[in-house]
FITIDREN-151173 format. One line per field, with one value per atom (N, C-alpha, C): residue number from 1; residue in three letters; x, y, z. Coordinates in nm, 3 decimals, m for minus. Layout:
BEGIN
n c(NUM|...) .
res c(ALA|...) .
east c(X|...) .
north c(Y|...) .
up c(Z|...) .
end
This chain:
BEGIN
n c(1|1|1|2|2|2|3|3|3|4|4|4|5|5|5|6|6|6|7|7|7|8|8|8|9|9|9|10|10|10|11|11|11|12|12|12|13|13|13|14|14|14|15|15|15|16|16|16|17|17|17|18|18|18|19|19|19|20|20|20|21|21|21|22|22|22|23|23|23|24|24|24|25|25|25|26|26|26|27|27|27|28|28|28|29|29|29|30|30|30|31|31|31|32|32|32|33|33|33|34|34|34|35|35|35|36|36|36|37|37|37|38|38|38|39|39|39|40|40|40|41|41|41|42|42|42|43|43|43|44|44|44|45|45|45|46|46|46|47|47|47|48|48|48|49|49|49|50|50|50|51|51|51|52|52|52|53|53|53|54|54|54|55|55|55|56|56|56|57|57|57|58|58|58|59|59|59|60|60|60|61|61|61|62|62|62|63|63|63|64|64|64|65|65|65|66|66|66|67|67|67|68|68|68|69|69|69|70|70|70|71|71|71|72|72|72|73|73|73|74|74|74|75|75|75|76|76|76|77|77|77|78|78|78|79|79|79|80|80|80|81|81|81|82|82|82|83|83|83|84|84|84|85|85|85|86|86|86|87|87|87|88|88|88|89|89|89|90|90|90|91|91|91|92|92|92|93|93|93|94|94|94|95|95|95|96|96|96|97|97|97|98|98|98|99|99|99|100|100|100|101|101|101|102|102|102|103|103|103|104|104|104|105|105|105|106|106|106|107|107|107|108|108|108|109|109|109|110|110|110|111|111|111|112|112|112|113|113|113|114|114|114|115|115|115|116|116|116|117|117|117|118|118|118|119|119|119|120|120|120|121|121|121|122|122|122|123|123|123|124|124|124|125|125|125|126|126|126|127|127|127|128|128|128|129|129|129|130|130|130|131|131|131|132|132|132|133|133|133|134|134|134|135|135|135|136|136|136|137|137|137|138|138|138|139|139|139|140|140|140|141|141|141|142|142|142|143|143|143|144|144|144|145|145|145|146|146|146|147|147|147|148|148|148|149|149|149|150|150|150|151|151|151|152|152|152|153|153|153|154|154|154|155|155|155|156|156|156|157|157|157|158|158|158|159|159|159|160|160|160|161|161|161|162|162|162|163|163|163|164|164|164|165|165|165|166|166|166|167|167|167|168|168|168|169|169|169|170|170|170|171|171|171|172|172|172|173|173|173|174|174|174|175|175|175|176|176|176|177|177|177|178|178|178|179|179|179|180|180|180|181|181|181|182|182|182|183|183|183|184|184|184|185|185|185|186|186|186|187|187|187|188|188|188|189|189|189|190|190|190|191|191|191|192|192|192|193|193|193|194|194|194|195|195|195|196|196|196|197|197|197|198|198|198|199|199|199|200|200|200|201|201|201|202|202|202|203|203|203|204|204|204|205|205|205|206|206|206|207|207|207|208|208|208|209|209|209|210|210|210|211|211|211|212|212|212|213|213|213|214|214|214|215|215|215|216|216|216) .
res c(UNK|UNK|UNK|UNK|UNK|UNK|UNK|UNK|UNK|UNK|UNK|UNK|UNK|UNK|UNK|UNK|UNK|UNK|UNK|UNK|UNK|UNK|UNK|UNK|UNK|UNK|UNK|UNK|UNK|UNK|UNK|UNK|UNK|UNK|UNK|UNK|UNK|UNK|UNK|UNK|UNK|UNK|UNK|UNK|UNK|UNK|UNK|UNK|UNK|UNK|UNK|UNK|UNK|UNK|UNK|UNK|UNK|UNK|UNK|UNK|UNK|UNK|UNK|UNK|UNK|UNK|UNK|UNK|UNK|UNK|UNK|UNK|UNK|UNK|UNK|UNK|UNK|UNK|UNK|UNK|UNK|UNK|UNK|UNK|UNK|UNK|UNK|UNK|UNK|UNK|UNK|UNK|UNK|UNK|UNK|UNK|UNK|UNK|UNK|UNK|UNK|UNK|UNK|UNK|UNK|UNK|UNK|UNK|UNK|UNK|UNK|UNK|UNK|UNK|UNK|UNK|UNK|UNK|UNK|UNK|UNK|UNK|UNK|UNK|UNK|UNK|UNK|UNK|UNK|UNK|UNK|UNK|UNK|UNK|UNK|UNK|UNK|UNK|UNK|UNK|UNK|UNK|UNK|UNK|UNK|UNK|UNK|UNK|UNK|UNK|UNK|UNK|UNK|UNK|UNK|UNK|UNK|UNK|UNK|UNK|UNK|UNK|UNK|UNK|UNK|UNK|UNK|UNK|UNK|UNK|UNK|UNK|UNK|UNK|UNK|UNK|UNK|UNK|UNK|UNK|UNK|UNK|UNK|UNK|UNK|UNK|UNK|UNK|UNK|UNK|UNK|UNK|UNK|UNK|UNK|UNK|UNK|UNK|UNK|UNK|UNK|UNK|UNK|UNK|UNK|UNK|UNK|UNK|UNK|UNK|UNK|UNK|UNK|UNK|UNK|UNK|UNK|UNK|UNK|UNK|UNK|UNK|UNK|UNK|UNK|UNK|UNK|UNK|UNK|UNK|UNK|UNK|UNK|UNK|UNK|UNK|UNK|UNK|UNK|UNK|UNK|UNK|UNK|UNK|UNK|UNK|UNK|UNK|UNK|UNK|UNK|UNK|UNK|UNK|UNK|UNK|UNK|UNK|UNK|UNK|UNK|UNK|UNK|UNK|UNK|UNK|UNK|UNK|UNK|UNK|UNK|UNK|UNK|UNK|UNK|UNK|UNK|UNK|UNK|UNK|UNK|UNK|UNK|UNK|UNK|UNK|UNK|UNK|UNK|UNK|UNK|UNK|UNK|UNK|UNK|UNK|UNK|UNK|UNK|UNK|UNK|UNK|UNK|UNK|UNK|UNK|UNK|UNK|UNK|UNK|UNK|UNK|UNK|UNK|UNK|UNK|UNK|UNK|UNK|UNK|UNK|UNK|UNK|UNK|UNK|UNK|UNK|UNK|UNK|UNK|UNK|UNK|UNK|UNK|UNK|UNK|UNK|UNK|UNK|UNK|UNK|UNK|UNK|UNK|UNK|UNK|UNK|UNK|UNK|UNK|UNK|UNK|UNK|UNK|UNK|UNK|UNK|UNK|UNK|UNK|UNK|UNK|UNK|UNK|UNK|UNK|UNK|UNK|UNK|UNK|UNK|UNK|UNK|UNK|UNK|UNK|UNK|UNK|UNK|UNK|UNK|UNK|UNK|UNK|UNK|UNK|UNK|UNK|UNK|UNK|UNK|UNK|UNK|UNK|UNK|UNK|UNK|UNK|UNK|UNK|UNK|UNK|UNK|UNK|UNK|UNK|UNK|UNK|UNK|UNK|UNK|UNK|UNK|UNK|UNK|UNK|UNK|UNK|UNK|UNK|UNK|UNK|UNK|UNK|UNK|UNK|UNK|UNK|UNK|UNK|UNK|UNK|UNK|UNK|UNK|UNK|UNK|UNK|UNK|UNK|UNK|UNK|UNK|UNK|UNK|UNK|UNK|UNK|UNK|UNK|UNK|UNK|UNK|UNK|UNK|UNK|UNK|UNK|UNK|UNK|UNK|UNK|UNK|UNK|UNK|UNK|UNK|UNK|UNK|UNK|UNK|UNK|UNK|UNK|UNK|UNK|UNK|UNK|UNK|UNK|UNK|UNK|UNK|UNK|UNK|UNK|UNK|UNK|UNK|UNK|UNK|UNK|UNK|UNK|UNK|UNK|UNK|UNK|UNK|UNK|UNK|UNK|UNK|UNK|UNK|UNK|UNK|UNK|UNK|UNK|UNK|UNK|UNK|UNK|UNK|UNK|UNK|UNK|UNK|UNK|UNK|UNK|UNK|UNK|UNK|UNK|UNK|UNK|UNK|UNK|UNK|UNK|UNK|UNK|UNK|UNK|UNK|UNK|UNK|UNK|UNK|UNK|UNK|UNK|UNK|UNK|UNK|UNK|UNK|UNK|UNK|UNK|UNK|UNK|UNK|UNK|UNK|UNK|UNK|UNK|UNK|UNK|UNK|UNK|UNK|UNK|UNK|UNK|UNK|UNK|UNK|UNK|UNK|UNK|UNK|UNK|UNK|UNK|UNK|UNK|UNK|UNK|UNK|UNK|UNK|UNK|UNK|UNK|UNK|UNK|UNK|UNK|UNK|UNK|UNK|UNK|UNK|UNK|UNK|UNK|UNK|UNK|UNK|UNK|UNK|UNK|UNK|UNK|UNK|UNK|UNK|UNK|UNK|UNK|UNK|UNK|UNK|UNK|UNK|UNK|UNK|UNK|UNK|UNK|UNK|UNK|UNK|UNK|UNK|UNK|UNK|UNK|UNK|UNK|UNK|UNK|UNK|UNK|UNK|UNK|UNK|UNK|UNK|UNK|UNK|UNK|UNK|UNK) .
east c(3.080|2.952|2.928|2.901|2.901|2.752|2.746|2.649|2.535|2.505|2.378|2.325|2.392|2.342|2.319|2.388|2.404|2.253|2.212|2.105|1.975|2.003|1.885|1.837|1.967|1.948|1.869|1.973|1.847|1.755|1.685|1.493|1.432|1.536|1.455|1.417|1.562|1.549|1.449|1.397|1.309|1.182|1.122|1.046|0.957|1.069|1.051|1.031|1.120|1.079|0.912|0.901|0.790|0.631|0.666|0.581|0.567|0.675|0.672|0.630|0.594|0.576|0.435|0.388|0.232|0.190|0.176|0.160|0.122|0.252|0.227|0.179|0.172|0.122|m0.011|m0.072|m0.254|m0.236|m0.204|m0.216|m0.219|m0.120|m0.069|m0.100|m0.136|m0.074|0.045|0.077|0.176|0.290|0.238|0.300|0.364|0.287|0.310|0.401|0.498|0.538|0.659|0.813|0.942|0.972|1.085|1.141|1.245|1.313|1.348|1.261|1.108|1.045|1.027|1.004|0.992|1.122|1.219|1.403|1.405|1.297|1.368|1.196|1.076|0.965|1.012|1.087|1.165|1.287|1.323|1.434|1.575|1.543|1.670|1.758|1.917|1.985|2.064|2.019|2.098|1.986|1.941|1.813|1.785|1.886|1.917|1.903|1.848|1.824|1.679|1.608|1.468|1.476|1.612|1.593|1.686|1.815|1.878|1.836|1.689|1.611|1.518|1.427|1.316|1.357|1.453|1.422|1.348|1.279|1.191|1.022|0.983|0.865|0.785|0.729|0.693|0.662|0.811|0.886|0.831|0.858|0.806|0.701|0.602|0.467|0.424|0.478|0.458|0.525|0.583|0.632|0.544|0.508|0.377|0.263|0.212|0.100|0.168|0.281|0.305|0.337|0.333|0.383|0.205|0.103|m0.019|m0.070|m0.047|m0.061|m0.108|0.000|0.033|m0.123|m0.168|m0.232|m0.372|m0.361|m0.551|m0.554|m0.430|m0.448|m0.471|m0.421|m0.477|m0.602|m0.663|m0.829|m0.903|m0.858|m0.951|m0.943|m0.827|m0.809|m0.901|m0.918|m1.053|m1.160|m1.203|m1.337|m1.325|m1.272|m1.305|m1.319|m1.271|m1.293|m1.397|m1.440|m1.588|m1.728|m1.703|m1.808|m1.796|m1.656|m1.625|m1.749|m1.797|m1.891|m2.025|m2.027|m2.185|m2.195|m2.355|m2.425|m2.462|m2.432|m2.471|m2.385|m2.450|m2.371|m2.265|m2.341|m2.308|m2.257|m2.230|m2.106|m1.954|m1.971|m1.834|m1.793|m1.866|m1.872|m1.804|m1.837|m1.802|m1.613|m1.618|m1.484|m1.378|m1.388|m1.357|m1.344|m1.482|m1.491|m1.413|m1.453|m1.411|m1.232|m1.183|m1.031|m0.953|m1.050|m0.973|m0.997|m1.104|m1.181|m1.122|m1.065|m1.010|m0.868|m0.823|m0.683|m0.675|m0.765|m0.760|m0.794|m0.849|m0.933|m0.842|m0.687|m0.560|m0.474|m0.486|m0.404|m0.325|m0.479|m0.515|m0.512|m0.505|m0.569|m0.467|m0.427|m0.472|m0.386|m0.448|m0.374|m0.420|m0.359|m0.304|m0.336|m0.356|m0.328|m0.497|m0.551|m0.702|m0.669|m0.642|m0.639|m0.521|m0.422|m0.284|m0.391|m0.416|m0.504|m0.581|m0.673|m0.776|m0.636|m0.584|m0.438|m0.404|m0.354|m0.321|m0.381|m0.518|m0.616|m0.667|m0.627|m0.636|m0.562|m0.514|m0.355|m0.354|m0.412|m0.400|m0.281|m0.166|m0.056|m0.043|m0.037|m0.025|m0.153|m0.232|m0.422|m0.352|m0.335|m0.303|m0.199|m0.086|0.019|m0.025|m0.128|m0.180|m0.224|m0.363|m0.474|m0.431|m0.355|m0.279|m0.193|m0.072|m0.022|m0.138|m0.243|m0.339|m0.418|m0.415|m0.512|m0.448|m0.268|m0.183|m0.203|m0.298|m0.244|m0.386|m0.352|m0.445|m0.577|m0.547|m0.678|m0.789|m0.765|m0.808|m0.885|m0.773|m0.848|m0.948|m0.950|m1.101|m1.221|m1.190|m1.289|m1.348|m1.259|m1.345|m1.462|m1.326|m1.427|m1.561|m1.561|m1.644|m1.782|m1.724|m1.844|m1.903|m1.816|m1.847|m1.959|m1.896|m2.016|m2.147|m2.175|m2.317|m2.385|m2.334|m2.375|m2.479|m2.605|m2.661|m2.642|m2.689|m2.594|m2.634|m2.573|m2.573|m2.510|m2.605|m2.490|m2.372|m2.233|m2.105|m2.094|m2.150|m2.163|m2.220|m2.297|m2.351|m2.237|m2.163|m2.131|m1.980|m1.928|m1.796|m1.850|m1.957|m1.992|m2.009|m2.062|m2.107|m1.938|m1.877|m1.704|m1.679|m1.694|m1.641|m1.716|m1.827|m1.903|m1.864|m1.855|m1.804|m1.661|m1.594|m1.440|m1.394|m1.511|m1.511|m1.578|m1.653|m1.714|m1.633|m1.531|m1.481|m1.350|m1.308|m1.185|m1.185|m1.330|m1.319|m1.427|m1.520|m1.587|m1.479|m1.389|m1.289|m1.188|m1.157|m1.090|m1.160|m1.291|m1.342|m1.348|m1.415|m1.412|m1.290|m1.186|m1.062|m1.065|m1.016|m1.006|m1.121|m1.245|m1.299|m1.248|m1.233|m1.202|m1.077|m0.971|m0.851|m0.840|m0.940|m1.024|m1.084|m1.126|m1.235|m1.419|m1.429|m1.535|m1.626|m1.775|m1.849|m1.868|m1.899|m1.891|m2.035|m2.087|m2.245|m2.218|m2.125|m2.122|m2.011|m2.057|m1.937|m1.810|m1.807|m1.669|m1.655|m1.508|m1.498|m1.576|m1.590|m1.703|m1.858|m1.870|m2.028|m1.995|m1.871|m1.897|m1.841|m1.784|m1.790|m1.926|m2.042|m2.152|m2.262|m2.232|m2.280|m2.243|m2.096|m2.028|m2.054|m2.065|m2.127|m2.274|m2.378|m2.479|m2.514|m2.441|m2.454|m2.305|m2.269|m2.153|m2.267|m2.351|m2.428|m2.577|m2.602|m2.737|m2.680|m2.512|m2.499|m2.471|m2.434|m2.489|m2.609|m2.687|m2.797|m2.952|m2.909|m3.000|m3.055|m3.199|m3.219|m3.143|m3.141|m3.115|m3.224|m3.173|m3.266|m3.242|m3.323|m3.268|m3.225|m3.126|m3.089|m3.171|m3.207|m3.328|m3.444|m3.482|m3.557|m3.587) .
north c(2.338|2.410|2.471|2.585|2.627|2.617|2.585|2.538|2.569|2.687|2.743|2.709|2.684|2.652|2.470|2.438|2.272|2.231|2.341|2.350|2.337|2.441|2.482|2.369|2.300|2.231|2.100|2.039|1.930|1.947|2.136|2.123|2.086|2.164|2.128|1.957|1.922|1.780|1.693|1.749|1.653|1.689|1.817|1.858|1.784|1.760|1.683|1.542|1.474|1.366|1.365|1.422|1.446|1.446|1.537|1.572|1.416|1.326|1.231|1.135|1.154|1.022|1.003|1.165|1.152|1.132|1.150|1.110|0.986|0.908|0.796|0.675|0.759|0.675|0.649|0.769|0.810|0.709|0.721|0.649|0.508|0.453|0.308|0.202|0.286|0.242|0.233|0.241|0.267|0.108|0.063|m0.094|m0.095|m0.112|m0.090|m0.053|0.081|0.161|0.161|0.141|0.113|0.273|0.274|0.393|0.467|0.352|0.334|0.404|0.392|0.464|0.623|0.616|0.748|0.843|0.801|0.862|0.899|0.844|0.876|0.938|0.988|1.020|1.170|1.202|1.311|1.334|1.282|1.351|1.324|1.190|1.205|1.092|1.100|1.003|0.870|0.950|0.826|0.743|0.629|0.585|0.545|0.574|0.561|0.707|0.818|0.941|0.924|0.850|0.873|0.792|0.670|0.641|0.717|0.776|0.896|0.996|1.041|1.159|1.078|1.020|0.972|0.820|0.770|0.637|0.513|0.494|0.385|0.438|0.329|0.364|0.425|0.357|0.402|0.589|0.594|0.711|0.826|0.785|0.859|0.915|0.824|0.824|0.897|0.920|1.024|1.138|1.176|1.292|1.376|1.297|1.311|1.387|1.344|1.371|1.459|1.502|1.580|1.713|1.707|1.889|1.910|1.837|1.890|1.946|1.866|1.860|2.004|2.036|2.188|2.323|2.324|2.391|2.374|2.217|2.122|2.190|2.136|2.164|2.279|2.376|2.580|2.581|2.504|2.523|2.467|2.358|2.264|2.346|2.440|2.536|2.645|2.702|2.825|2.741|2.605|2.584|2.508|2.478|2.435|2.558|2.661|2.800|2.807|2.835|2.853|2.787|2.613|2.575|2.513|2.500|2.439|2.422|2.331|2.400|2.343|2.305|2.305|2.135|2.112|1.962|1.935|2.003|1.988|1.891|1.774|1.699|1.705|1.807|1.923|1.965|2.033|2.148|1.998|1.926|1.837|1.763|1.707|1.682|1.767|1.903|1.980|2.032|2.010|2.027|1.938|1.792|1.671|1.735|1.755|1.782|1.861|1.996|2.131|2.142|2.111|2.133|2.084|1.946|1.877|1.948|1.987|2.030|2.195|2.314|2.404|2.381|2.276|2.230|2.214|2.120|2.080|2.187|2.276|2.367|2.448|2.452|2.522|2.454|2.373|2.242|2.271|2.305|2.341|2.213|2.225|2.102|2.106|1.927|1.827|1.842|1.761|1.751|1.652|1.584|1.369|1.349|1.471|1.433|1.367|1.399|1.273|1.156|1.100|1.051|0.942|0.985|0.947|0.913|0.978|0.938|0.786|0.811|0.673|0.557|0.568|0.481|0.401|0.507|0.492|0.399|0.467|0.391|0.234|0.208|0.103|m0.024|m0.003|m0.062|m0.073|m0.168|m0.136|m0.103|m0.154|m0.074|0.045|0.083|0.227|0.293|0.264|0.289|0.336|0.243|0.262|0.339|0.354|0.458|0.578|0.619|0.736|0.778|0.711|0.708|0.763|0.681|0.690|0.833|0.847|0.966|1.111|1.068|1.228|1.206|1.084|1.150|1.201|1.195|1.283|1.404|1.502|1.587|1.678|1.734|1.792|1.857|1.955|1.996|1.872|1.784|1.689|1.561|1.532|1.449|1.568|1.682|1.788|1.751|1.736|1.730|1.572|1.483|1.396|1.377|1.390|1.385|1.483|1.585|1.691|1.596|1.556|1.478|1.347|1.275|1.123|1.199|1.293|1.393|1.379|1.413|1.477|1.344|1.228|1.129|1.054|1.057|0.928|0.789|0.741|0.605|0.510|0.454|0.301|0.191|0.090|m0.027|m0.099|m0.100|m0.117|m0.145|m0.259|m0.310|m0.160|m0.165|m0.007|0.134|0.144|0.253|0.212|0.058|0.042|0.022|0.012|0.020|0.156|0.233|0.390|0.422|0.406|0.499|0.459|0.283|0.219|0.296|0.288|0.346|0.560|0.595|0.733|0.786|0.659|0.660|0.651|0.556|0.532|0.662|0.707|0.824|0.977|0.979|1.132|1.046|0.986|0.948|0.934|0.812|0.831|0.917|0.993|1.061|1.223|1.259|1.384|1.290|1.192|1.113|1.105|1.047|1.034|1.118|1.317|1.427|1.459|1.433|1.490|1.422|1.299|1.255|1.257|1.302|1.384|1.526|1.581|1.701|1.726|1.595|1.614|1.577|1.482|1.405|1.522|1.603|1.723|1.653|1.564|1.563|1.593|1.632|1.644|1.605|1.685|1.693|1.686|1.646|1.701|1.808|1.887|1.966|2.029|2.219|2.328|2.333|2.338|2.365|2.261|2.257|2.251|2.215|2.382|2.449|2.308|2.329|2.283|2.127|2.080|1.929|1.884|1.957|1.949|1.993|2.044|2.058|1.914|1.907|1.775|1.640|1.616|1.528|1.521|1.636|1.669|1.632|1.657|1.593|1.435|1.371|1.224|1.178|1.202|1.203|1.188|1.285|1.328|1.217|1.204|1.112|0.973|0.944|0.803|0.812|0.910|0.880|0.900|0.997|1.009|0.909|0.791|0.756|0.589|0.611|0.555|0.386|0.339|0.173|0.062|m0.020|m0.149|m0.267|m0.342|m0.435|m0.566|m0.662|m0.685|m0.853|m0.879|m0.976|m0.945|m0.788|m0.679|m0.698) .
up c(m0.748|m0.749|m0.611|m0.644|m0.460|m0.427|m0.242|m0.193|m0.210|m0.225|m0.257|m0.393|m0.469|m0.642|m0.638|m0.552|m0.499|m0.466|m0.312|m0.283|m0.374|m0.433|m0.523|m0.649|m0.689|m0.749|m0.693|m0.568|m0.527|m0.491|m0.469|m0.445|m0.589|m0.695|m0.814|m0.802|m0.844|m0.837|m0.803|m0.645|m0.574|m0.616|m0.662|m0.723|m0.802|m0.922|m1.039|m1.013|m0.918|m0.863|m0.817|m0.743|m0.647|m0.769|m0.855|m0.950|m1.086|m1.092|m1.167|m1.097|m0.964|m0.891|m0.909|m0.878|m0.839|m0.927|m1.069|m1.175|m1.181|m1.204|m1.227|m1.146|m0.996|m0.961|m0.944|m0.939|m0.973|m1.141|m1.232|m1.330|m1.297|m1.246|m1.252|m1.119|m1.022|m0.904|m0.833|m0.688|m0.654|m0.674|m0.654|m0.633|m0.762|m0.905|m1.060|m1.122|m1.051|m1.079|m0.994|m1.089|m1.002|m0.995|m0.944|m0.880|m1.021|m1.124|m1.215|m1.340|m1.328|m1.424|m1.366|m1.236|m1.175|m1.215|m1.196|m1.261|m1.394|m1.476|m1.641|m1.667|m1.575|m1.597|m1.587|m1.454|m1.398|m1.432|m1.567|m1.670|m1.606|m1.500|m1.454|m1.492|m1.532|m1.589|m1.504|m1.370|m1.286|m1.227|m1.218|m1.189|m1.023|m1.000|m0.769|m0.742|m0.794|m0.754|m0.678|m0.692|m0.652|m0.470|m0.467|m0.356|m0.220|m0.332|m0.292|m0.211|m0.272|m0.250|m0.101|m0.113|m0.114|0.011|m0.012|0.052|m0.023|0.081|0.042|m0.051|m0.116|m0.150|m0.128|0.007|0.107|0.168|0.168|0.211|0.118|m0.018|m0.145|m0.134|m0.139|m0.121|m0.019|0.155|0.250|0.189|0.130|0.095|m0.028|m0.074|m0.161|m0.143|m0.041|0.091|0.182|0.223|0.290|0.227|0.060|0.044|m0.012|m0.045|m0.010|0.132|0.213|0.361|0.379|0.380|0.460|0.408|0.276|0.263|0.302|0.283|0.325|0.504|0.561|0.693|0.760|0.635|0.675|0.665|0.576|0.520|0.667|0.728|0.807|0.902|0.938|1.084|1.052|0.966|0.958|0.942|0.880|0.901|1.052|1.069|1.201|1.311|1.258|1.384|1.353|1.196|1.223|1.267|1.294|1.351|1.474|1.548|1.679|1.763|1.791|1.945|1.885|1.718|1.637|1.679|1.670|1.662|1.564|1.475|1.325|1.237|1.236|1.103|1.026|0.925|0.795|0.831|0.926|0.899|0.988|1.038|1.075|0.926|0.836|0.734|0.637|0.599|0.532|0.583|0.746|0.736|0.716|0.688|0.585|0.465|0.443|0.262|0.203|0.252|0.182|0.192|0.274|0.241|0.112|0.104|m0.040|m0.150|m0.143|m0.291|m0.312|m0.194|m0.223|m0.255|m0.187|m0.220|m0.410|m0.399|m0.589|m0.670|m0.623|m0.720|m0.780|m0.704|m0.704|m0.810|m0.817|m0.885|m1.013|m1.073|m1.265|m1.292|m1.429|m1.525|m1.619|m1.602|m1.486|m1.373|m1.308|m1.169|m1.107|m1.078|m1.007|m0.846|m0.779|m0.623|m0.583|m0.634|m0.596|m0.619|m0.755|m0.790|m0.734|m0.693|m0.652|m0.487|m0.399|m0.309|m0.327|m0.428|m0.478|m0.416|m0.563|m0.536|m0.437|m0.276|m0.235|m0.088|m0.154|m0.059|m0.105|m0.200|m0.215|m0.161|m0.097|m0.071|0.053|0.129|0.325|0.385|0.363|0.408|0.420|0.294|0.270|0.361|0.309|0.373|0.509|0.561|0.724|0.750|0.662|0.703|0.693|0.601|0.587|0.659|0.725|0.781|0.939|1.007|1.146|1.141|1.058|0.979|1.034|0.933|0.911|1.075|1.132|1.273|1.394|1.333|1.446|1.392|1.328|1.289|1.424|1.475|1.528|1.494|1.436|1.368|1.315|1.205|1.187|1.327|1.377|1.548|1.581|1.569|1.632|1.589|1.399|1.314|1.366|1.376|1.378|1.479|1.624|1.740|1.730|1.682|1.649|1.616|1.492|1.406|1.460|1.542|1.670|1.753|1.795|1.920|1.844|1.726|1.711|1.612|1.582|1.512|1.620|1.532|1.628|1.668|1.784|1.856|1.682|1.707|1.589|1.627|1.602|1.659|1.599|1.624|1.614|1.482|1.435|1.282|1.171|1.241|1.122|1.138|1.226|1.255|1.177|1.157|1.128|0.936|0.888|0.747|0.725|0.765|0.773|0.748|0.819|0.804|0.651|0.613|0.538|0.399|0.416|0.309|0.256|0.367|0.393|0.330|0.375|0.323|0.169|0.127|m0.051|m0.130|m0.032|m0.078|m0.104|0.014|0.006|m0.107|m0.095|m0.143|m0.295|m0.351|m0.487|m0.553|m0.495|m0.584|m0.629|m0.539|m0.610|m0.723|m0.687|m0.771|m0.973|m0.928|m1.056|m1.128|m1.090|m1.092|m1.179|m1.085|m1.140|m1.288|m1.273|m1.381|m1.506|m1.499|m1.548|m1.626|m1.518|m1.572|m1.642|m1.633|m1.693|m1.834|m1.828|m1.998|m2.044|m2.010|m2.058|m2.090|m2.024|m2.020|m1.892|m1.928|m1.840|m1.681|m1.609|m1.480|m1.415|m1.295|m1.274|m1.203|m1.182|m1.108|m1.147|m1.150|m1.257|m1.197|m1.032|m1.020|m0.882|m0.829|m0.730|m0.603|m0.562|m0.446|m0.455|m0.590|m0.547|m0.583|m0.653|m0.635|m0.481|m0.396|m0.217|m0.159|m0.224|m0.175|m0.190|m0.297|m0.329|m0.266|m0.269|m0.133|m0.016|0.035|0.188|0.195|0.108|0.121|0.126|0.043|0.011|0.119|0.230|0.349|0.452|0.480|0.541|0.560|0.430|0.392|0.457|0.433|0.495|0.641|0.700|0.831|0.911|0.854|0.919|0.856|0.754|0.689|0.824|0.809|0.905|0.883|0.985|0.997|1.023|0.906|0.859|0.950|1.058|1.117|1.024|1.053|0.992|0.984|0.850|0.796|0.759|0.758|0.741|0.609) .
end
């Protein structure tokens, strides 16, 4: 087979891999789900193709997150040009928000990568490979510090529940959505765009909502 058709074949390959993983693993969980079901999900007959490709689990799973990557991270570089420099909440918030939700809106129906997210966040290992992963990415370390700058002081305990609470928020409310919309049932919100408007508000409400001393 000459090289170029060789080539072409193992992008398909990994493709299909790539595309059977996320699947099932937004369905099942990542842990749930051998590498063995991923091989015959992705039509493939030899069942060591996925570690062939891929490596470790692990490995899989960053590769997963990395061919979304690339487009979330174009979105966060224009919203972040457009509010660099702001004290505004809302708009550091929105540049969290809005990348995921234009990313998915691309997807069609259905489509697993929220959902495969939820997943993945469930799982502290993984949690943390991700997490560390996305704050080398530059653009992203802007957004945050951006949003640290303009938050009011809180004391340590509130400010480490506030992330915690924040984190369940961006992560499983596109999650539920999706899977919503892949069921065909009802949404509170028509598209995309405005269910990231809605996120950003209730993102927003938990950090700026006043604090209860505690025995209050």
């Amino acid at each position: 087979m000459p090289a170029k058709a060789r080539t072409e074949r193992n992008v398909a390959t990994r493709e299909r891999i790539l595309d059977a993983a996320e699947r099932l693993f937004a369905e099942h969980g990542v842990w749930a789900v051998s590498s063995r079901q991923v091989a015959q999900e992705a039509g493939q007959g030899n069942t060591a193709v996925v570690g062939y490709h891929f490596g470790t689990k692990v490995d899989l799973v960053r590769a997963i997150v990395a061919r979304h990557s690339g487009p979330i991270a174009r979105s966060r570089e224009r919203m972040l040009a457009a509010v660099e420099g702001s004290t505004d909440v809302r708009d550091w918030v929105g540049c969290l928000v809005r990348p995921n939700a234009e990313h998915l809106a691309t997807l069609g129906v259905p489509s697993w990568f929220a959902r495969f997210g939820a997943q993945v966040a469930t799982d502290p290992t993984l949690r943390e490979a991700m997490t560390s992963r996305a704050l080398d990415e530059p653009t992203l370390r802007r957004i945050v510090d951006g949003l640290d700058a303009c938050l009011p002081a809180l004391p340590p305990e509130v400010r480490r529940e506030r992330e915690e609470i924040s984190r369940l928020l961006l992560v499983g409310h596109f999650a539920e959505r999706e899977r919503a919309v892949a069921e065909g049932r009802p949404t509170a919100r028509a598209g995309w765009a405005d269910a990231a408007t809605g996120l950003v508000d209730a993102v927003v409400g938990v950090w700026l909502a006043p604090v209860t001393a505690t025995g209050s």
